[in-house]
C-alpha positions as CSV (number, residue, x, y, z in Angstrom):
1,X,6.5,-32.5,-32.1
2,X,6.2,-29.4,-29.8
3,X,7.6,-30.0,-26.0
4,X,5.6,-30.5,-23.2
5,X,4.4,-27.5,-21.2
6,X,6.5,-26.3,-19.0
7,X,5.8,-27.3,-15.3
8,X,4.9,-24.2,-12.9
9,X,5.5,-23.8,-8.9
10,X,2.6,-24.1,-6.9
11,X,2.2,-21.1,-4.7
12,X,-0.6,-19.1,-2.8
13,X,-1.4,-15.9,-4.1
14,X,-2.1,-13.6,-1.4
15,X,-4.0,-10.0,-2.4
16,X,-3.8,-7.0,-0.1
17,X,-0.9,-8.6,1.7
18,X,0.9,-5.5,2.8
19,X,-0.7,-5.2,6.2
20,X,-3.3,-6.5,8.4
21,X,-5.8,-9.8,7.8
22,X,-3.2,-9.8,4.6
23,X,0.0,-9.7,6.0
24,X,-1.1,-12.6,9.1
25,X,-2.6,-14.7,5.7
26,X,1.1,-14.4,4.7
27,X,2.5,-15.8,7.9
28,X,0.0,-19.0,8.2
29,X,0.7,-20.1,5.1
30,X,4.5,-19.5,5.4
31,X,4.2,-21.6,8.6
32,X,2.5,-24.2,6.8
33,X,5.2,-24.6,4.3
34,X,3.5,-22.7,1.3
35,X,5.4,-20.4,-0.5
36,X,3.6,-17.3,-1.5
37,X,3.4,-14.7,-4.0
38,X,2.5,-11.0,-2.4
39,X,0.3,-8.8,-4.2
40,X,-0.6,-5.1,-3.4
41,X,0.3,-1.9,-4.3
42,X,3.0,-0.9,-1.0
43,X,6.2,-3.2,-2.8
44,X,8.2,-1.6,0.3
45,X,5.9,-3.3,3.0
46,X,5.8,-6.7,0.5
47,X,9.0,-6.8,0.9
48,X,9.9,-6.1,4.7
49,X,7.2,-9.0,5.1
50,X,8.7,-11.6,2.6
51,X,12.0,-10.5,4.9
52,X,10.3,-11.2,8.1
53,X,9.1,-14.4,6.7
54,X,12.2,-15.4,5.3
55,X,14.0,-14.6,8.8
56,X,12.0,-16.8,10.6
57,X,12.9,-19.6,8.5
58,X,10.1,-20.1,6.2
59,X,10.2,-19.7,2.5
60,X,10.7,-16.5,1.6
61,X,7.4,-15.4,-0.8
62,X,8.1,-13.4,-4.0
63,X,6.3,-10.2,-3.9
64,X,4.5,-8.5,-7.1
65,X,3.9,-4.6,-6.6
66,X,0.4,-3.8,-8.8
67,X,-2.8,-1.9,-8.1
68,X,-5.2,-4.2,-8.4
69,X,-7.9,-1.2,-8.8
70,X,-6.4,-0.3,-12.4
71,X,-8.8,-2.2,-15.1
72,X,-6.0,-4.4,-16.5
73,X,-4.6,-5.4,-13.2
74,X,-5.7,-8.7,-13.3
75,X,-4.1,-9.5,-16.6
76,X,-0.9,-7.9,-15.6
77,X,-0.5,-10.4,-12.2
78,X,-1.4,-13.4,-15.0
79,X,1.4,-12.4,-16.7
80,X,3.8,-11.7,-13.7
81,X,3.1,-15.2,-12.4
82,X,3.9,-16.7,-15.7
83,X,7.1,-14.5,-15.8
84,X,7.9,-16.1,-12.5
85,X,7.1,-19.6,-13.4
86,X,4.3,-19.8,-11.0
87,X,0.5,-20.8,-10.9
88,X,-1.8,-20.5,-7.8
89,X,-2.5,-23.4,-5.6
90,X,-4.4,-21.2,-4.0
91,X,-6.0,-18.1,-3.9
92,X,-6.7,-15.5,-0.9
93,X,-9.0,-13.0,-1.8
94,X,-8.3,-10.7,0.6
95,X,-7.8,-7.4,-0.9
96,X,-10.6,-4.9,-0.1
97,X,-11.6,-1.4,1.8
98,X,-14.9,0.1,3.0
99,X,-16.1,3.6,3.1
100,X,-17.8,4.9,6.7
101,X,-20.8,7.3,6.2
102,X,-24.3,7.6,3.9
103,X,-24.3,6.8,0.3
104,X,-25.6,9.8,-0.9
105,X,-23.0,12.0,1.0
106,X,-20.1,9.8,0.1
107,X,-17.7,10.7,-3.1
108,X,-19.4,8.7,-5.5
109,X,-16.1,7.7,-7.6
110,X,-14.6,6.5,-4.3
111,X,-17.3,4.0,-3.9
112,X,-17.8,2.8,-7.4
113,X,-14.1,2.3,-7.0
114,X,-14.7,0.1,-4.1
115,X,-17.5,-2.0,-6.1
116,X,-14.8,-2.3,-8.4
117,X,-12.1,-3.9,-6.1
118,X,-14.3,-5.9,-3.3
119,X,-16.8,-7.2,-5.9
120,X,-15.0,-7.0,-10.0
121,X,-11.4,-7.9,-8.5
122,X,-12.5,-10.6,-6.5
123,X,-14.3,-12.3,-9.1
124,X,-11.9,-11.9,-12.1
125,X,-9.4,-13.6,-9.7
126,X,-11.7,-16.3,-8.4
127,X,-11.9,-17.4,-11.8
128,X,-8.8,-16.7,-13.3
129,X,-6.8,-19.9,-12.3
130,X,-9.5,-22.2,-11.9
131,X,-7.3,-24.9,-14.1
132,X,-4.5,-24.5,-12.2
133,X,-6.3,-24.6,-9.0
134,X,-8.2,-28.2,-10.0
135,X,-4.5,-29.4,-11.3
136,X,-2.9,-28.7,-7.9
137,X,-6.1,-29.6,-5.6
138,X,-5.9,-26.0,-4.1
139,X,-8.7,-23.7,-3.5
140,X,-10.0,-19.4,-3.1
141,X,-10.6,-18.0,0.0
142,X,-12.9,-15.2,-0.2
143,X,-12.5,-12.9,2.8
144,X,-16.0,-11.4,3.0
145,X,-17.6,-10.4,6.6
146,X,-20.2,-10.5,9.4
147,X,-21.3,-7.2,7.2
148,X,-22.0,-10.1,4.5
149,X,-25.0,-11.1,6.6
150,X,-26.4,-7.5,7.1
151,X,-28.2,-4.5,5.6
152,X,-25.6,-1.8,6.3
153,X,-26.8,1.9,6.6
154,X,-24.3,4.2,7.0
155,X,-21.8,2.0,4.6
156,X,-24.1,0.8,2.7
157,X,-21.7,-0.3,0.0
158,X,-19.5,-1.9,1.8
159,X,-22.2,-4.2,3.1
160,X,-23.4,-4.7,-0.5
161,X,-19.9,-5.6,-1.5
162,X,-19.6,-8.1,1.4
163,X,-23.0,-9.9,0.4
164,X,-21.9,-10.3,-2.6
165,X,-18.6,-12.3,-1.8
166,X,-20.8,-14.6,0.5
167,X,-23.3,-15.3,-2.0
168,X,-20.5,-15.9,-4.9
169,X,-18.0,-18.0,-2.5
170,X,-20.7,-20.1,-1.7
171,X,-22.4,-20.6,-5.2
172,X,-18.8,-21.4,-6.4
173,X,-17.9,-23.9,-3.5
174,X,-20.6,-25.9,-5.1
175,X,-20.4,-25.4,-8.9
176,X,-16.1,-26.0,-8.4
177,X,-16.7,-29.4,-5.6
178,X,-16.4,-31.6,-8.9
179,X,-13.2,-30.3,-9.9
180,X,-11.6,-30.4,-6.7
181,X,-11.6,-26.9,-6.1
182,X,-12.1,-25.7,-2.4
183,X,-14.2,-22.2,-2.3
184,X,-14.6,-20.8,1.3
185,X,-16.2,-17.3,2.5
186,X,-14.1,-16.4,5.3
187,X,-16.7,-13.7,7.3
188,X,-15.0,-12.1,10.6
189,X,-16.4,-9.3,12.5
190,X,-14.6,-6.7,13.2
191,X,-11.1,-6.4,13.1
192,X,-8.8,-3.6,14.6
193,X,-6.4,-2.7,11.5
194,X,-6.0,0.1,8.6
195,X,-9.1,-0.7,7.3
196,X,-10.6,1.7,10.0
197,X,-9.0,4.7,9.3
198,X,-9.0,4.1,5.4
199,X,-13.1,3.8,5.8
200,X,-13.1,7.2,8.0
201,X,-13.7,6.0,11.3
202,X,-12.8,7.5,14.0
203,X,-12.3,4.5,16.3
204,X,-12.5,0.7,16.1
205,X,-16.5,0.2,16.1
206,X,-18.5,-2.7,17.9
207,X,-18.5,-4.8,21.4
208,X,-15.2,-6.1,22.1
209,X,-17.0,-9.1,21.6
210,X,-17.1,-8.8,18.4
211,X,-13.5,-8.1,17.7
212,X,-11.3,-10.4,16.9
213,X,-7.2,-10.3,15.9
214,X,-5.9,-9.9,11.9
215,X,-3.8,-13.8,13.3
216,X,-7.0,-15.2,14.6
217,X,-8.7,-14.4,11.8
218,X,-6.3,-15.7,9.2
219,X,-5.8,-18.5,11.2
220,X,-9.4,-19.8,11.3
221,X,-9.6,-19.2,7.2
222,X,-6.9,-20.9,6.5
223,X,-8.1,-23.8,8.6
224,X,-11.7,-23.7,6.8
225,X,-10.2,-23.7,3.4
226,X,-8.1,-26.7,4.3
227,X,-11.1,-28.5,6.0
228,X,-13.5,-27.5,2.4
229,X,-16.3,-26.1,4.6
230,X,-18.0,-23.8,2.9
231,X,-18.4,-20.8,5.2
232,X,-16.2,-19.6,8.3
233,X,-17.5,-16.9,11.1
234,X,-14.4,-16.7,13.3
235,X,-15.8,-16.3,17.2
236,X,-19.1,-17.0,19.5
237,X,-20.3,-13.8,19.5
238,X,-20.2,-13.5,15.7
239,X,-22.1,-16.8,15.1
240,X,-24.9,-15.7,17.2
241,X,-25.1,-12.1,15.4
242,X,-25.2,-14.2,12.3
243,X,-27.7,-16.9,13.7
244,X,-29.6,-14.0,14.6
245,X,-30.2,-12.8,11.2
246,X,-32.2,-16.3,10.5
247,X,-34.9,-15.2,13.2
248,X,-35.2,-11.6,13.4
249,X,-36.8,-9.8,10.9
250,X,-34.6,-7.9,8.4
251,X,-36.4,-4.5,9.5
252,X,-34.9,-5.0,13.3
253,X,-31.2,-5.0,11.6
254,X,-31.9,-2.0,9.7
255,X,-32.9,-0.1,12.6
256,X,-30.3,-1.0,14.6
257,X,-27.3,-1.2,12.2
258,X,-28.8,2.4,11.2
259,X,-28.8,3.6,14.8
260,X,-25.9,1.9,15.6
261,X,-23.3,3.4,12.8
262,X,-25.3,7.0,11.6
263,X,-25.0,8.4,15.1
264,X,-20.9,8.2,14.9
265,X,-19.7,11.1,13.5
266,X,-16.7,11.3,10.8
267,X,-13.5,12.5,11.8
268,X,-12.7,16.1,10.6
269,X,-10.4,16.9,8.0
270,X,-7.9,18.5,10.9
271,X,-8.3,15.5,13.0
Protein backbone atom coordinates (compact mmCIF):
# COMPACT_ATOMS: atom_id res chain seq x y z
CA UNK A 1 0.00 0.00 0.00
CA UNK A 2 1.68 3.37 -1.02
CA UNK A 3 2.27 5.95 2.15
CA UNK A 4 0.36 8.76 2.84
CA UNK A 5 1.29 12.01 1.27
CA UNK A 6 3.61 13.74 2.75
CA UNK A 7 2.37 16.76 4.99
CA UNK A 8 3.48 20.32 3.69
CA UNK A 9 4.14 23.77 5.81
CA UNK A 10 1.62 26.21 5.53
CA UNK A 11 3.14 29.46 4.47
CA UNK A 12 2.20 32.87 2.68
CA UNK A 13 3.60 33.34 -0.58
CA UNK A 14 4.36 36.85 -1.03
CA UNK A 15 5.20 38.04 -4.97
CA UNK A 16 7.10 41.25 -5.60
CA UNK A 17 8.44 41.20 -2.04
CA UNK A 18 11.73 42.85 -2.60
CA UNK A 19 10.57 46.36 -1.87
CA UNK A 20 7.68 48.45 -1.21
CA UNK A 21 3.68 47.37 -0.66
CA UNK A 22 5.74 43.84 -0.98
CA UNK A 23 8.34 44.09 1.41
CA UNK A 24 5.62 45.88 4.36
CA UNK A 25 3.18 42.55 3.19
CA UNK A 26 6.30 40.64 4.40
CA UNK A 27 6.43 42.37 7.76
CA UNK A 28 2.49 42.03 8.62
CA UNK A 29 2.38 38.71 8.12
CA UNK A 30 5.79 38.09 9.98
CA UNK A 31 4.17 39.99 12.85
CA UNK A 32 1.22 37.88 12.68
CA UNK A 33 3.15 34.71 13.13
CA UNK A 34 3.08 33.55 9.39
CA UNK A 35 6.00 32.35 7.92
CA UNK A 36 6.52 33.36 4.44
CA UNK A 37 8.07 32.42 1.33
CA UNK A 38 9.64 35.62 -0.78
CA UNK A 39 9.31 35.70 -4.31
CA UNK A 40 10.91 38.21 -6.81
CA UNK A 41 13.63 38.53 -8.99
CA UNK A 42 16.32 40.88 -6.45
CA UNK A 43 17.35 37.42 -4.17
CA UNK A 44 19.89 40.06 -2.52
CA UNK A 45 16.94 42.38 -1.24
CA UNK A 46 14.84 38.83 -0.34
CA UNK A 47 17.30 38.14 1.63
CA UNK A 48 18.32 41.45 3.65
CA UNK A 49 14.40 41.41 4.35
CA UNK A 50 13.99 37.72 5.57
CA UNK A 51 17.19 39.07 7.83
CA UNK A 52 15.37 41.98 9.05
CA UNK A 53 12.50 39.91 9.75
CA UNK A 54 14.36 37.24 11.36
CA UNK A 55 16.19 40.06 13.61
CA UNK A 56 13.23 41.26 14.98
CA UNK A 57 12.16 38.00 16.17
CA UNK A 58 9.74 36.72 13.80
CA UNK A 59 10.10 33.72 11.64
CA UNK A 60 12.51 34.16 9.36
CA UNK A 61 10.71 33.61 5.58
CA UNK A 62 12.56 31.50 3.03
CA UNK A 63 13.09 33.51 -0.03
CA UNK A 64 12.83 32.05 -3.81
CA UNK A 65 14.80 34.26 -6.50
CA UNK A 66 12.62 33.87 -9.99
CA UNK A 67 11.25 36.23 -12.65
CA UNK A 68 7.96 35.77 -12.60
CA UNK A 69 7.72 37.54 -16.24
CA UNK A 70 9.49 34.35 -17.89
CA UNK A 71 6.55 32.05 -19.39
CA UNK A 72 7.38 29.11 -17.15
CA UNK A 73 7.79 30.94 -13.94
CA UNK A 74 4.84 29.82 -12.47
CA UNK A 75 5.73 26.19 -12.82
CA UNK A 76 9.19 26.67 -11.58
CA UNK A 77 7.82 28.49 -7.94
CA UNK A 78 5.37 25.04 -7.88
CA UNK A 79 8.19 23.17 -7.99
CA UNK A 80 10.43 25.30 -5.53
CA UNK A 81 7.71 25.17 -2.93
CA UNK A 82 7.45 21.41 -3.26
CA UNK A 83 11.32 21.26 -3.02
CA UNK A 84 10.91 23.15 0.21
CA UNK A 85 8.15 21.16 1.60
CA UNK A 86 5.74 24.00 1.45
CA UNK A 87 2.16 24.92 0.12
CA UNK A 88 0.53 28.34 0.32
CA UNK A 89 -1.96 29.18 3.03
CA UNK A 90 -2.06 32.16 1.36
CA UNK A 91 -1.46 33.97 -1.49
CA UNK A 92 -0.43 37.89 -2.00
CA UNK A 93 -0.63 38.87 -5.43
CA UNK A 94 1.31 41.64 -5.20
CA UNK A 95 3.82 41.60 -7.99
CA UNK A 96 3.13 44.21 -10.70
CA UNK A 97 4.45 47.61 -12.51
CA UNK A 98 2.83 50.31 -14.68
CA UNK A 99 4.06 52.25 -17.59
CA UNK A 100 3.51 56.44 -17.42
CA UNK A 101 2.62 57.87 -20.89
CA UNK A 102 0.13 57.24 -24.21
CA UNK A 103 -0.31 53.76 -25.53
CA UNK A 104 0.52 54.42 -28.85
CA UNK A 105 3.90 56.12 -27.95
CA UNK A 106 4.82 53.55 -25.43
CA UNK A 107 7.29 50.47 -26.35
CA UNK A 108 4.82 48.08 -27.24
CA UNK A 109 6.87 44.89 -25.85
CA UNK A 110 7.22 46.66 -22.56
CA UNK A 111 3.47 46.85 -22.15
CA UNK A 112 2.49 43.54 -23.46
CA UNK A 113 5.03 42.49 -20.85
CA UNK A 114 3.11 44.23 -18.32
CA UNK A 115 -0.30 42.47 -19.44
CA UNK A 116 1.64 39.61 -18.99
CA UNK A 117 2.72 39.98 -15.24
CA UNK A 118 -0.30 42.19 -13.68
CA UNK A 119 -3.00 40.29 -15.49
CA UNK A 120 -1.44 36.26 -16.82
CA UNK A 121 0.84 36.03 -13.49
CA UNK A 122 -1.75 36.97 -11.30
CA UNK A 123 -4.16 34.58 -12.53
CA UNK A 124 -2.00 31.44 -13.07
CA UNK A 125 -1.19 31.98 -9.33
CA UNK A 126 -4.59 32.69 -8.10
CA UNK A 127 -5.42 29.44 -9.31
CA UNK A 128 -2.52 27.45 -8.91
CA UNK A 129 -3.00 26.32 -5.09
CA UNK A 130 -6.49 26.53 -4.90
CA UNK A 131 -6.41 22.81 -3.04
CA UNK A 132 -4.04 23.78 -0.84
CA UNK A 133 -5.61 26.96 -0.02
CA UNK A 134 -9.33 25.21 0.81
CA UNK A 135 -7.08 22.45 2.95
CA UNK A 136 -5.50 25.13 5.04
CA UNK A 137 -8.62 27.75 5.15
CA UNK A 138 -6.18 30.45 3.65
CA UNK A 139 -7.02 32.85 0.93
CA UNK A 140 -5.40 35.39 -2.37
CA UNK A 141 -5.00 38.79 -1.92
CA UNK A 142 -5.05 40.54 -5.12
CA UNK A 143 -3.39 43.92 -4.84
CA UNK A 144 -5.18 45.81 -7.63
CA UNK A 145 -5.94 49.82 -7.32
CA UNK A 146 -8.08 52.96 -7.17
CA UNK A 147 -6.79 52.86 -11.09
CA UNK A 148 -9.14 49.53 -10.91
CA UNK A 149 -12.18 51.79 -10.85
CA UNK A 150 -11.01 54.13 -13.67
CA UNK A 151 -10.52 54.74 -17.49
CA UNK A 152 -6.81 55.71 -17.45
CA UNK A 153 -5.48 57.90 -20.40
CA UNK A 154 -2.09 58.38 -20.31
CA UNK A 155 -1.40 54.66 -18.79
CA UNK A 156 -3.99 53.21 -20.27
CA UNK A 157 -2.70 49.77 -19.62
CA UNK A 158 -2.04 49.91 -16.45
CA UNK A 159 -5.58 50.86 -15.67
CA UNK A 160 -6.76 47.99 -17.90
CA UNK A 161 -4.61 45.66 -15.92
CA UNK A 162 -5.87 46.98 -12.61
CA UNK A 163 -9.70 46.40 -13.85
CA UNK A 164 -9.04 43.35 -14.55
CA UNK A 165 -7.72 42.18 -10.99
CA UNK A 166 -10.87 43.79 -9.43
CA UNK A 167 -13.27 42.18 -11.66
CA UNK A 168 -11.33 38.61 -11.25
CA UNK A 169 -10.77 39.01 -7.28
CA UNK A 170 -14.24 39.57 -6.92
CA UNK A 171 -15.77 36.96 -9.35
CA UNK A 172 -13.41 34.47 -7.46
CA UNK A 173 -14.32 35.61 -3.82
CA UNK A 174 -17.71 34.25 -4.80
CA UNK A 175 -17.13 31.12 -7.01
CA UNK A 176 -14.08 30.00 -4.05
CA UNK A 177 -16.80 31.09 -0.71
CA UNK A 178 -17.81 27.27 -0.81
CA UNK A 179 -14.50 26.04 -0.46
CA UNK A 180 -13.38 28.17 2.12
CA UNK A 181 -11.20 30.09 0.18
CA UNK A 182 -10.92 34.00 1.04
CA UNK A 183 -10.41 36.21 -2.41
CA UNK A 184 -9.88 39.92 -1.61
CA UNK A 185 -9.05 42.97 -4.13
CA UNK A 186 -6.92 45.06 -2.15
CA UNK A 187 -7.29 48.71 -4.28
CA UNK A 188 -5.05 51.66 -2.70
CA UNK A 189 -4.45 54.92 -4.28
CA UNK A 190 -1.37 56.10 -4.66
CA UNK A 191 1.47 55.01 -3.02
CA UNK A 192 5.05 56.68 -2.85
CA UNK A 193 7.58 53.73 -3.74
CA UNK A 194 9.67 52.32 -6.87
CA UNK A 195 6.74 51.87 -8.75
CA UNK A 196 7.02 55.61 -9.69
CA UNK A 197 10.20 55.77 -11.24
CA UNK A 198 9.87 52.18 -12.84
CA UNK A 199 6.46 53.65 -14.64
CA UNK A 200 8.53 57.00 -15.78
CA UNK A 201 7.20 59.52 -13.56
CA UNK A 202 8.77 62.18 -12.61
CA UNK A 203 7.30 62.72 -9.19
CA UNK A 204 4.78 61.02 -6.93
CA UNK A 205 1.34 62.06 -8.70
CA UNK A 206 -2.07 63.00 -6.96
CA UNK A 207 -3.46 65.01 -3.77
CA UNK A 208 -1.68 64.10 -0.72
CA UNK A 209 -4.93 62.91 0.00
CA UNK A 210 -4.75 60.33 -1.92
CA UNK A 211 -1.49 58.91 -0.76
CA UNK A 212 -1.22 56.61 1.45
CA UNK A 213 2.10 54.53 3.07
CA UNK A 214 3.49 50.89 1.47
CA UNK A 215 2.66 49.78 5.90
CA UNK A 216 -0.76 51.27 5.84
CA UNK A 217 -1.56 49.75 2.82
CA UNK A 218 -0.42 46.22 3.68
CA UNK A 219 -1.83 46.59 6.77
CA UNK A 220 -5.40 47.32 5.80
CA UNK A 221 -5.16 44.14 3.10
CA UNK A 222 -4.07 41.95 5.31
CA UNK A 223 -6.89 42.88 7.71
CA UNK A 224 -9.53 42.57 4.76
CA UNK A 225 -8.28 39.11 3.77
CA UNK A 226 -8.51 37.97 7.35
CA UNK A 227 -12.09 39.58 7.84
CA UNK A 228 -13.22 37.71 4.02
CA UNK A 229 -14.63 41.11 2.72
CA UNK A 230 -14.47 41.17 -0.63
CA UNK A 231 -12.98 44.53 -1.64
CA UNK A 232 -10.56 46.94 0.43
CA UNK A 233 -10.01 50.82 -0.60
CA UNK A 234 -7.48 51.85 2.12
CA UNK A 235 -8.40 55.73 3.10
CA UNK A 236 -11.48 58.45 2.95
CA UNK A 237 -10.43 60.16 0.26
CA UNK A 238 -10.10 57.06 -1.88
CA UNK A 239 -13.58 55.73 -1.05
CA UNK A 240 -15.14 58.83 -2.17
CA UNK A 241 -13.07 58.88 -5.62
CA UNK A 242 -14.36 55.37 -5.90
CA UNK A 243 -18.04 56.26 -4.75
CA UNK A 244 -17.72 58.81 -7.20
CA UNK A 245 -17.34 56.60 -10.09
CA UNK A 246 -21.12 55.18 -9.26
CA UNK A 247 -22.57 58.76 -9.94
CA UNK A 248 -20.56 60.60 -12.45
CA UNK A 249 -20.61 59.73 -15.78
CA UNK A 250 -17.68 57.67 -17.21
CA UNK A 251 -17.01 60.57 -19.79
CA UNK A 252 -16.23 63.18 -16.66
CA UNK A 253 -13.31 60.62 -15.58
CA UNK A 254 -11.95 60.42 -18.94
CA UNK A 255 -11.60 64.06 -19.23
CA UNK A 256 -10.15 64.52 -16.14
CA UNK A 257 -7.91 61.49 -15.62
CA UNK A 258 -6.83 62.61 -19.36
CA UNK A 259 -6.16 66.15 -18.24
CA UNK A 260 -4.92 65.24 -15.11
CA UNK A 261 -1.95 62.67 -16.27
CA UNK A 262 -1.23 63.83 -20.32
CA UNK A 263 -0.14 67.23 -19.24
CA UNK A 264 2.87 65.79 -17.00
CA UNK A 265 5.72 65.41 -19.01
CA UNK A 266 8.19 62.26 -18.88
CA UNK A 267 11.46 62.62 -17.47
CA UNK A 268 14.34 62.86 -19.99
CA UNK A 269 16.67 60.22 -20.68
CA UNK A 270 19.58 62.66 -18.93
CA UNK A 271 17.37 63.24 -15.98
Amino acid sequence: MSGAAPVRQPVTLITGASAGIGAEFARVFARHGHLAVLVARREQRLSELADQIAAEGHPRPQVVAIDLGCREASKQLATRLEALGVEPQYVVNNAGFGLFGPAVELDHAEQLAMIDLNVRVLTELSLAFIDSLSRNHGGILNVGSVASFLPGPGMAVYYATKAFVLSFSESLHQELAEQGVRVTALCPGVVPTEFQARAGMKSVPGWKQLHASSADVAAAGYAALMKGQRVVIPGLANKFVTFLTRVLPRGFFLREVARSQLKRQKPSPSS
